[in-house]
C-alpha positions as CSV (number, residue, x, y, z in Angstrom):
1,X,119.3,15.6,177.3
2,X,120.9,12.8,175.2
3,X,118.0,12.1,172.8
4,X,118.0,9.1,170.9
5,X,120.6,9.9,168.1
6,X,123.7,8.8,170.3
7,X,122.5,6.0,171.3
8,X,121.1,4.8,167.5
9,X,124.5,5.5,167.1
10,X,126.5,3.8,169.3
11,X,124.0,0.5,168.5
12,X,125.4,0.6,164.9
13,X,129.0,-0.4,166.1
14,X,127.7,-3.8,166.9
15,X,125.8,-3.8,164.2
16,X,128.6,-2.9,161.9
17,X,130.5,-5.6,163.7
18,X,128.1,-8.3,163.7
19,X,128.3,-7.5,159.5
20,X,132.3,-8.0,159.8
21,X,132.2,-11.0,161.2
22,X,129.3,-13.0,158.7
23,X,131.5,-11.6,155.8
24,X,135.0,-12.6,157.5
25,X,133.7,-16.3,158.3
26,X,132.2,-16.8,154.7
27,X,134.2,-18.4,151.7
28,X,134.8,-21.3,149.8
29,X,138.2,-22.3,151.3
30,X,137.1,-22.2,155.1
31,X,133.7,-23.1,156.9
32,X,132.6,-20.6,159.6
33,X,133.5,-23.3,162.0
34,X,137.3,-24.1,160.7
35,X,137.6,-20.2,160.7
36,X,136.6,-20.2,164.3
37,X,139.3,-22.8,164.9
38,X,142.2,-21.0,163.3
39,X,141.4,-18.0,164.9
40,X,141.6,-19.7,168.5
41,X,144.8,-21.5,167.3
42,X,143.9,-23.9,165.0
43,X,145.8,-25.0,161.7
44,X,148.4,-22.7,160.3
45,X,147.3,-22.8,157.0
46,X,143.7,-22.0,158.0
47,X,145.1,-18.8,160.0
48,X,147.3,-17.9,157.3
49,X,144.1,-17.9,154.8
50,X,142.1,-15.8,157.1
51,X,144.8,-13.4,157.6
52,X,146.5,-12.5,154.5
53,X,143.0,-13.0,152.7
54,X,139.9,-12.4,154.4
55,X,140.7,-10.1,157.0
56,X,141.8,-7.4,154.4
57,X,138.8,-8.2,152.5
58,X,136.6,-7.6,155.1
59,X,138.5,-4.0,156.0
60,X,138.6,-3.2,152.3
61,X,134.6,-3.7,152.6
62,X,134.0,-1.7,155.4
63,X,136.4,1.6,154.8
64,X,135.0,1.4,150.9
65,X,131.4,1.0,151.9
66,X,132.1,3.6,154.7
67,X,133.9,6.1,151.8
68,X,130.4,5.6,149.9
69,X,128.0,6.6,152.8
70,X,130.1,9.8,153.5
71,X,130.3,10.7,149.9
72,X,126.0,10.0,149.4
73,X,125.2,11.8,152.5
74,X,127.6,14.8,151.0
75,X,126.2,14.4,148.1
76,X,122.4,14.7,148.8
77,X,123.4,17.8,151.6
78,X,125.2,19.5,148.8
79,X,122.7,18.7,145.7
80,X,119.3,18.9,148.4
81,X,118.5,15.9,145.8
82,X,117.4,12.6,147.6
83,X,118.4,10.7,144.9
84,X,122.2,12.1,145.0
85,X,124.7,9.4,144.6
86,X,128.4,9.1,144.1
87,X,127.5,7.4,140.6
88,X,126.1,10.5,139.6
89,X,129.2,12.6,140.1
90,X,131.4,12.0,137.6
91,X,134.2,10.1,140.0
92,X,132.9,6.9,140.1
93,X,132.7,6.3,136.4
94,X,136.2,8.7,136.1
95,X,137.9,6.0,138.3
96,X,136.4,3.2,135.9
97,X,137.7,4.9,133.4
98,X,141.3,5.1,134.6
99,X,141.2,1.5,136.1
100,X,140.3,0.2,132.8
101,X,142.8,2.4,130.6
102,X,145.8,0.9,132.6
103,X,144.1,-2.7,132.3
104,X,144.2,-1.9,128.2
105,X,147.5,-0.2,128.7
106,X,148.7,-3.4,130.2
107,X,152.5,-4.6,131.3
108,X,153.3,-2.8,134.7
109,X,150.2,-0.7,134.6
110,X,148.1,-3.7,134.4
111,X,148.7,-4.5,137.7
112,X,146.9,-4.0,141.1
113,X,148.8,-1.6,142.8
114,X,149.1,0.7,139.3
115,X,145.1,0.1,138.3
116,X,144.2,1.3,141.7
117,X,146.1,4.4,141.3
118,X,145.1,5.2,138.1
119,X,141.6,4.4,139.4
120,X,142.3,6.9,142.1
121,X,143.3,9.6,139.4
122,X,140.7,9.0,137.1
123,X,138.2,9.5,140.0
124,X,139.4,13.0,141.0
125,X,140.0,14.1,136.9
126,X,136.4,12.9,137.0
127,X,135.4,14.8,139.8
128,X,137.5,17.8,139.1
129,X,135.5,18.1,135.7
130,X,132.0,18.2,138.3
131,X,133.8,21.1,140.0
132,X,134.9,23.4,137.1
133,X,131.3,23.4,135.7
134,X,129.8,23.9,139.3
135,X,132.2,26.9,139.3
136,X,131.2,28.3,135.6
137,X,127.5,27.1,136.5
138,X,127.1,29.6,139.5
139,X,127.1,26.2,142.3
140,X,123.3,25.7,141.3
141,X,122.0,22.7,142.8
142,X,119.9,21.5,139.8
143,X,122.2,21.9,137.4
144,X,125.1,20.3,139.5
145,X,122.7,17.1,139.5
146,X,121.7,17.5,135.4
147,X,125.9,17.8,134.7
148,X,127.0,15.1,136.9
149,X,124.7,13.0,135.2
150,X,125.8,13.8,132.2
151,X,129.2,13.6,132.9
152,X,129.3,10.0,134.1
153,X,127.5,9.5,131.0
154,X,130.1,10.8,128.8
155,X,133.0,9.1,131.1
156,X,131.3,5.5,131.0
157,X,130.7,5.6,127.2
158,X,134.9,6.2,127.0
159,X,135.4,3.3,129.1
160,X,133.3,1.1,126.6
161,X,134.8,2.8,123.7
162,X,138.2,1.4,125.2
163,X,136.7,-1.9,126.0
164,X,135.9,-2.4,122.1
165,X,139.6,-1.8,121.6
166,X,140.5,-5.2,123.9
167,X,137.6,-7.1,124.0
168,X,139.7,-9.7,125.7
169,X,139.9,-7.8,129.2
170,X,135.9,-7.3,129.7
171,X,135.4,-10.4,132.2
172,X,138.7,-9.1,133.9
173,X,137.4,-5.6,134.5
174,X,133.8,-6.6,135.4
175,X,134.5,-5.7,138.8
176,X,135.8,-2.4,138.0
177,X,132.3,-2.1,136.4
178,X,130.3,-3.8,139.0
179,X,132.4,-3.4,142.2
180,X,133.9,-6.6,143.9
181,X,135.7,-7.3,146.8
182,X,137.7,-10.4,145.0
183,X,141.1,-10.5,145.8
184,X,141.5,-7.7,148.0
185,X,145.0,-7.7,150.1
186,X,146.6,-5.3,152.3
187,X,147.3,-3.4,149.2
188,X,144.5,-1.9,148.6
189,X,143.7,-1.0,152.0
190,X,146.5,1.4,152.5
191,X,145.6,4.5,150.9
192,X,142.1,3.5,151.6
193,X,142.2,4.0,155.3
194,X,143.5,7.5,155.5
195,X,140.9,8.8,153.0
196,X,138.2,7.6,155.2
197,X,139.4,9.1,158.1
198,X,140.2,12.3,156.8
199,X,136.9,12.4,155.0
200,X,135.1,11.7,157.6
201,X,136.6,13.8,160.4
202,X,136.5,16.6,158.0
203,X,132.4,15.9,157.2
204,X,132.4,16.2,160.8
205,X,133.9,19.2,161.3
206,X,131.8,21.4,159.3
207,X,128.3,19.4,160.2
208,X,127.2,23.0,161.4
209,X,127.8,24.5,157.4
210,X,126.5,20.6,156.2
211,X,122.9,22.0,158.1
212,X,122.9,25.3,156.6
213,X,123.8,24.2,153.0
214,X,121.4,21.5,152.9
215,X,118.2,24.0,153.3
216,X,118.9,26.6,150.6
217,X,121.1,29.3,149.4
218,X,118.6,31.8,150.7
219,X,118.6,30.4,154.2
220,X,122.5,30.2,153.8
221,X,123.2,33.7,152.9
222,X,120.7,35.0,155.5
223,X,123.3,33.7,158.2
224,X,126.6,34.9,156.3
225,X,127.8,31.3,154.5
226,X,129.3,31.9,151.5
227,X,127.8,29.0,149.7
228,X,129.4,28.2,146.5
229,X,133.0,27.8,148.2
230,X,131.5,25.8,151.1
231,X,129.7,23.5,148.1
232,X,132.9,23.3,146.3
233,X,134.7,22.0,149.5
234,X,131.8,19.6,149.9
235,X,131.8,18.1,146.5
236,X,136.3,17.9,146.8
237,X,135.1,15.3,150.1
238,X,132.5,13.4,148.3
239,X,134.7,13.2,145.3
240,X,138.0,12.1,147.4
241,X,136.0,9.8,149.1
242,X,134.0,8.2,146.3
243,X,137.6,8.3,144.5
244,X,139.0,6.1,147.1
245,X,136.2,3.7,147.1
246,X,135.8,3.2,143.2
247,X,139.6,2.6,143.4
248,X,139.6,-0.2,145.7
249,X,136.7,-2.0,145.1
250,X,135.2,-0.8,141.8
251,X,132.0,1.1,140.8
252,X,129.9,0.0,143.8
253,X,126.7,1.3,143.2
254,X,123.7,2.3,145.4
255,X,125.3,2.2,148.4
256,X,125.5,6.0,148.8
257,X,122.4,6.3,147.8
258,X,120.6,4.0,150.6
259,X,123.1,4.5,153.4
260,X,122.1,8.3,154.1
261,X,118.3,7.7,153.9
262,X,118.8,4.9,156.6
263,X,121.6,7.2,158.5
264,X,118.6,9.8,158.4
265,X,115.7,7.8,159.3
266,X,117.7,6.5,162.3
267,X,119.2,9.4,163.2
268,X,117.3,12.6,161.9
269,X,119.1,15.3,159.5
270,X,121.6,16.6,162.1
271,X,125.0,16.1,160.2
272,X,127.0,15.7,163.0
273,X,125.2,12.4,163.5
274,X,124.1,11.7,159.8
275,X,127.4,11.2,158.8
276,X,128.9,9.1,160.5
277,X,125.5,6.7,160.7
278,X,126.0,6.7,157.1
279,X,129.5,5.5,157.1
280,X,128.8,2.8,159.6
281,X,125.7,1.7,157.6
282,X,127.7,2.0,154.8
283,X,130.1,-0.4,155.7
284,X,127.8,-2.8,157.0
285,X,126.0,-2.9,153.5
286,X,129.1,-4.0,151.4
287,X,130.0,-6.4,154.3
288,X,126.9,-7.9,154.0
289,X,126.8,-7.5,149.9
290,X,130.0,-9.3,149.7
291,X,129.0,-12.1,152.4
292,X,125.2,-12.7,150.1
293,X,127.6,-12.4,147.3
294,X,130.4,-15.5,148.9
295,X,127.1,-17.6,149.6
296,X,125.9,-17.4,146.2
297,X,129.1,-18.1,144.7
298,X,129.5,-21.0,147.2
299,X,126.1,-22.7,146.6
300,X,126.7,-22.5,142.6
301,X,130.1,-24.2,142.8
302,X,132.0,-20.9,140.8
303,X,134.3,-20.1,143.3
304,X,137.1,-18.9,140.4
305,X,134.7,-16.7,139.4
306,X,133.1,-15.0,141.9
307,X,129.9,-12.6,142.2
308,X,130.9,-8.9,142.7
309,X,129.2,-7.9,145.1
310,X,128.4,-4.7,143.5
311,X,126.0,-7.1,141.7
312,X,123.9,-7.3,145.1
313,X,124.2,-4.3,145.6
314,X,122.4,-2.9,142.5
315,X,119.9,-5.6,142.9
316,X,118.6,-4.5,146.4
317,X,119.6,-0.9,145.6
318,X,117.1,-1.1,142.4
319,X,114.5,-2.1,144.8
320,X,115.3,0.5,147.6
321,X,115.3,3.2,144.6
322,X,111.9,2.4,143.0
323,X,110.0,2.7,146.4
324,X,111.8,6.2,147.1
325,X,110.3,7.2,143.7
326,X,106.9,6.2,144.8
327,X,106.9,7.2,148.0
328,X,108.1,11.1,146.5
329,X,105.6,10.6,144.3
330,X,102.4,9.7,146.4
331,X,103.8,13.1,148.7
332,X,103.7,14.9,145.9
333,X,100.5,13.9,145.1
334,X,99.3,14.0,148.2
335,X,100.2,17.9,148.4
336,X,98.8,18.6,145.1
337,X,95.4,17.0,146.4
């Protein structure tokens, strides 16, 4: 029996492509219709544009936003806490944190090849912080959640304590802070790529111990999983992959936290099709983020700015995140009653 979980799906890929191509024919330079036209041998210019431009944007977009479903879906298996997100890690605001310390640093470091690296490190030092508490902290889920919270805390607060130091560099690092997909080239796609695959294959793999963890430690020793290594190997995937992300387009937010709910409600909680869902919904929300965030910019006449499109993000990601709270809520209510 096939169900209905392979072909949900199999329906995101068109989805997910459908996503790719809005975001790949919006932009200032290029109507959807001249973009048509270079593709189908049109002017060189225009094809050069699309090329060397959007179309790395566009894959930046969908292996970042596919990074941040993976590491959300992890997240909330790991933490059995709805409301786990990268953000509340430790990585995302670690990668900040390095991005923006070679931005201060400035010279060579300063540049984008060397503040996506740091960004990169900064992530895992972030992360790696998460995962020697968890070890000293017995792997308790509640306390993971109430010590990556506070951890990001403590990591963003450095980052604004380094801002005061070059005041200068704020509006250049806003998209470190916010996320944005401006200026994306081949470059950062690189080491992007690989970590998404090997994330994800690896999420894959152990879908079976992803099931087992996510009900309780009880359930999981019953069956003979050693839990706290099996959560430490799970939080090292989130983290690489949320590391990855943050690196390449900035602090993103809220996109790990509403792809796995929609993965889940499309799906069901079966891992083996949960996480994949939520990297191909997760890529389709930043393409989509950064295409609403193009047409804004557009229709204001700001294209040398740009609006990161981590700044859409929040804002439907706020929304999405006060109607979770109510709806736990009015069950918790409900069960009380």
């Amino acid at each position: 029996m096939i169900g209905w979980r392979w072909p949900a799906l199999v329906l995101l890929v068109p989805v997910v492509a459908v996503c790719a191509l809005a975001q790949l024919a919006t932009g200032s330079s290029l109507s959807p219709v001249d973009t048509a036209a270079a593709l189908f041998g049109g002017d060189g210019h225009a094809y050069s544009v699309i090329v060397e431009l959007r179309v790395p944007r566009v894959l930046v977009a969908l292996c970042a936003g596919a990074c941040l479903g993976v590491a959300g879906a992890l997240l909330q298996c790991v933490l059995r806490n709805p409301l786990a997100a990268p953000e509340i890690t430790g990585v995302g605001s670690g990668a900040v944190l390095g991005a923006v310390s070679a931005s201060v640093a400035g010279g060579v470091a300063a540049t984008a090849p060397f503040m996506a690296a740091a960004a990169l490190v900064g992530g895992v030092v972030g992360g790696g912080v998460l995962w020697v508490l968890a070890s000293r902290l017995g792997g308790d889920a509640m306390r993971l959640a109430v010590v990556g919270v506070v951890v990001s805390a403590v990591l963003a607060g450095l980052t604004l304590v380094l801002l005061t130091a070059r005041p200068q560099l704020a509006g250049a690092v806003t998209r470190w802070l916010l996320g944005s997909l401006v200026g994306r080239t081949w470059e950062h796609l690189a080491p992007l790529w690989p970590v998404l695959t090997v994330v994800l294959v690896a999420s894959v793999a152990i879908a079976g111990v992803l099931d087992v963890v996510a009900v309780d430690d009880d359930h999981a020793l019953a069956v003979g999983l050693a839990v706290a290594p099996w959560r430490n190997v799970v939080l090292a995937l989130a983290a690489l992959a949320t590391s990855a992300a943050v690196a390449a387009v900035g602090a993103t937010a809220f996109i790990g936290l509403l792809a796995p709910h929609a993965a889940r409600w499309l799906t069901g909680a079966a891992h083996r099709f949960l996480v994949p869902a939520a990297a191909l919904i997760g890529a389709g929300v930043l393409a989509l983020a950064d295409t609403a965030a193009q047409l804004v910019t557009t229709a204001v006449g700001r294209a040398e700015a740009g609006l990161p499109a981590g700044a859409v993000t929040a804002l439907a990601g706020a929304a999405v995140l006060i109607a979770l709270a109510r709806r736990s809520s009015s069950s918790i209510t409900g069960g009380a009653e």
